[in-house]
C-alpha positions in Angstrom: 16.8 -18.5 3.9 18.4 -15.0 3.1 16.4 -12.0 4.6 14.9 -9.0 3.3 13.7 -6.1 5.0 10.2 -4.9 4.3 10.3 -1.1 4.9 7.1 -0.9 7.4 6.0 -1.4 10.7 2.4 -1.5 9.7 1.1 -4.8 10.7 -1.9 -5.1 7.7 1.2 -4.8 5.1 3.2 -6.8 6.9 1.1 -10.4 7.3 -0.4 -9.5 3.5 3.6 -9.4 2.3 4.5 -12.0 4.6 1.7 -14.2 3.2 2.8 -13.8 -0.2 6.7 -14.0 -0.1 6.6 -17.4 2.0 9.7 -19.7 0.6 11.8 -16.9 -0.8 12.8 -14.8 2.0 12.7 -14.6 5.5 10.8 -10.6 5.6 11.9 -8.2 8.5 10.0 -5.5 9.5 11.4 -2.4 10.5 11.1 -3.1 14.0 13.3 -6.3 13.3 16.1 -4.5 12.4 15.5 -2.2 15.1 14.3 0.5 12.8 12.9 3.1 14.6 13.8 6.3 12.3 11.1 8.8 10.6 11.8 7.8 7.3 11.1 10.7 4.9 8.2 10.5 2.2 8.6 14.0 0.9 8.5 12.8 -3.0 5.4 13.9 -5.0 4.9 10.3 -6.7 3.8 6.8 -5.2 7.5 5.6 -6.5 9.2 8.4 -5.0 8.2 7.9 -2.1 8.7 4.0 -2.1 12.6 4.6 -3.3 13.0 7.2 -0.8 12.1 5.0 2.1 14.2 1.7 0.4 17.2 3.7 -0.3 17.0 5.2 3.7 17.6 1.3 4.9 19.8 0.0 2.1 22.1 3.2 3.5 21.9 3.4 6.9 20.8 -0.5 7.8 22.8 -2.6 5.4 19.9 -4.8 4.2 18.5 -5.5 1.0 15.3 -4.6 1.1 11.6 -3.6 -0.4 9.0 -0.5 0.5 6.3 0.5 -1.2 4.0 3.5 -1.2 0.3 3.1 -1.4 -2.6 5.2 -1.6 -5.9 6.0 -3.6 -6.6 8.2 -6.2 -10.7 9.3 -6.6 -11.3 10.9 -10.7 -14.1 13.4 -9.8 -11.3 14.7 -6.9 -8.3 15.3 -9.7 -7.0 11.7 -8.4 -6.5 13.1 -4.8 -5.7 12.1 -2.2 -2.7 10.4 -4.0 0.5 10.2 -2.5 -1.1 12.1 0.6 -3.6 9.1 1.3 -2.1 8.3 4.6 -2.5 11.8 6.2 -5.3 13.8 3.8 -7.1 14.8 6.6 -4.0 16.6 8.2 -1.2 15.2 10.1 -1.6 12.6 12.9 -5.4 11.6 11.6 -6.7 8.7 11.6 -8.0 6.3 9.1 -11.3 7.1 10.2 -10.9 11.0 9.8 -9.6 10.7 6.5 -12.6 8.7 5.4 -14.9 10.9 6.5 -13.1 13.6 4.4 -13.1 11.9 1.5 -17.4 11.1 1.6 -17.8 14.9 2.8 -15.9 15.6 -0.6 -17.9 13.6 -2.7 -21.2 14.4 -1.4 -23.5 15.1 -4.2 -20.9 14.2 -6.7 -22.1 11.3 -9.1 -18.7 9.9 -10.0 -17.1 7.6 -7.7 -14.9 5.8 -9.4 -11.4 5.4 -7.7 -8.3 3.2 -7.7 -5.8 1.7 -5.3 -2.3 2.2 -6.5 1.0 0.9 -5.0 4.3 1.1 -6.2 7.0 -1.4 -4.5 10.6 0.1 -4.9 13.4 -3.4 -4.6 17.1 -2.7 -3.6 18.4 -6.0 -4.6 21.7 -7.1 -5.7 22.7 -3.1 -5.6 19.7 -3.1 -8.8 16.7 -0.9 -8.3 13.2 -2.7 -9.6 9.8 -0.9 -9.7 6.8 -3.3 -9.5 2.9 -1.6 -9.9 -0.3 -2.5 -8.7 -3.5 -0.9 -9.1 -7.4 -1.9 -8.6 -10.4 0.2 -9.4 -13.4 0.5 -8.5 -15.9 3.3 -6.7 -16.1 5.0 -3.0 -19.6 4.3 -1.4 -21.0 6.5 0.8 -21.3 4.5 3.7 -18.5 2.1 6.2 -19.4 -1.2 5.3 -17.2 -3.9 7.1 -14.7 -4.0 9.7 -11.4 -6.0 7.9 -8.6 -4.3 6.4 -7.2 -0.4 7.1 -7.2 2.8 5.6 -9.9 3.4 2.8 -11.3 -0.4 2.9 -14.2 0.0 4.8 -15.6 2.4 1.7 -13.8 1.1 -1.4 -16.0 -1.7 -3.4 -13.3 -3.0 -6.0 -14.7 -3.7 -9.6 -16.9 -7.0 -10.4 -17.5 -6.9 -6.5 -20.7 -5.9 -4.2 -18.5 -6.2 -0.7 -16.3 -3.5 0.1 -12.2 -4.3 0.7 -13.3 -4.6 4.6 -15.6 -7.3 4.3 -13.5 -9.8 2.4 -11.7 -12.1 3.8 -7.7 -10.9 4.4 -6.9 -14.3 2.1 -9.9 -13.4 -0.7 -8.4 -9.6 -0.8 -5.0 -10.6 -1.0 -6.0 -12.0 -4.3 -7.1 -9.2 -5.8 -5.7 -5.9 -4.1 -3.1 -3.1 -5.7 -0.4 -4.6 -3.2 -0.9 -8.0 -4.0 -0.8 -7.4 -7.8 2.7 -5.3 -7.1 3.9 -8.4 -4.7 2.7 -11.0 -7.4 4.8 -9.1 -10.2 8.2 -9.0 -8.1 7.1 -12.8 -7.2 7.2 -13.5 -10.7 10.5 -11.4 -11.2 11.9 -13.9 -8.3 10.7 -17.1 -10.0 12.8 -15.7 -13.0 16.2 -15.8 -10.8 
């Protein structure tokens, strides 16, 4: 089975991508390929970012490989924090401090709607493909659930009344921005 490189080490992406992209490739994580560089996101867009981080291992590591850039964008906050998701309550927080940022922001703000983005950057073949995922929904003001990372525990997706971190990994792997993105480069696989 010929290997890819996933550009991560988090552990969440990893088992949701590796859960998806069963039978097709063998995924290495970073730390597989003995990764252990700051790769730069210094790109103002999700697919910036992801072709930054994909082109950093196709040059320096050999492998083909995949990375994708994630965050969530909130309407009544001009679609912050964006590309800063990961670190929008400063550098080095946690998931928990930038939670509580977000619901100190929104306090006594009616709108809540938000979406999950995620942009997956493929080096294949020496080809560049883009593959986008998003979900909507709206931030509630309170944690609710303890599965999942990042914004999860106060995201409730659309058409749901559970939050992202009380579903089950397998029922949100169904319906999340990353497993929309993964499903569109499965189905850009199948085509091969």
């Amino acid at each position: 089975m010929n290997e890819i490189v996933f550009a991560s080490n988090n552990i969440h992406k990893l088992t949701e991508v590796r859960t998806k992209l069963t039978g097709f490739f063998q995924i290495l994580s970073l730390k597989d390929i003995n990764c252990h560089d700051e790769i730069p996101e210094t790109a103002n867009t999700f697919e910036g970012n992801a072709e930054q981080k994909a082109i950093w291992i196709l040059d320096k590591y050999g492998y083909d490989c995949f990375a994708d850039d994630s965050g969530i964008e909130i309407e009544a906050l001009d679609n912050k924090p964006g590309v800063f998701s990961a670190r929008y309550a400063g550098e080095n927080c946690t998931f928990d401090d930038n939670n509580r940022k977000v619901l100190k922001e929104l306090e006594n703000i009616e709108n809540k709607n938000a979406k999950f983005v995620t942009t997956i950057c493929l080096k294949l073949n020496g080809k560049t493909h883009f593959f986008k995922g998003e979900v909507k929904g709206k931030i509630i003001d309170e944690y609710r659930g303890t599965e999942g990372f990042g914004y999860d525990p106060i995201f409730v997706p659309d058409g749901y009344n559970i939050s992202f971190a009380e579903m089950r990994l397998e029922d949100k792997n169904k319906i999340s921005h990353r497993a929309l993105a993964i499903d569109k480069m499965l189905l850009f696989f199948n085509k091969k």
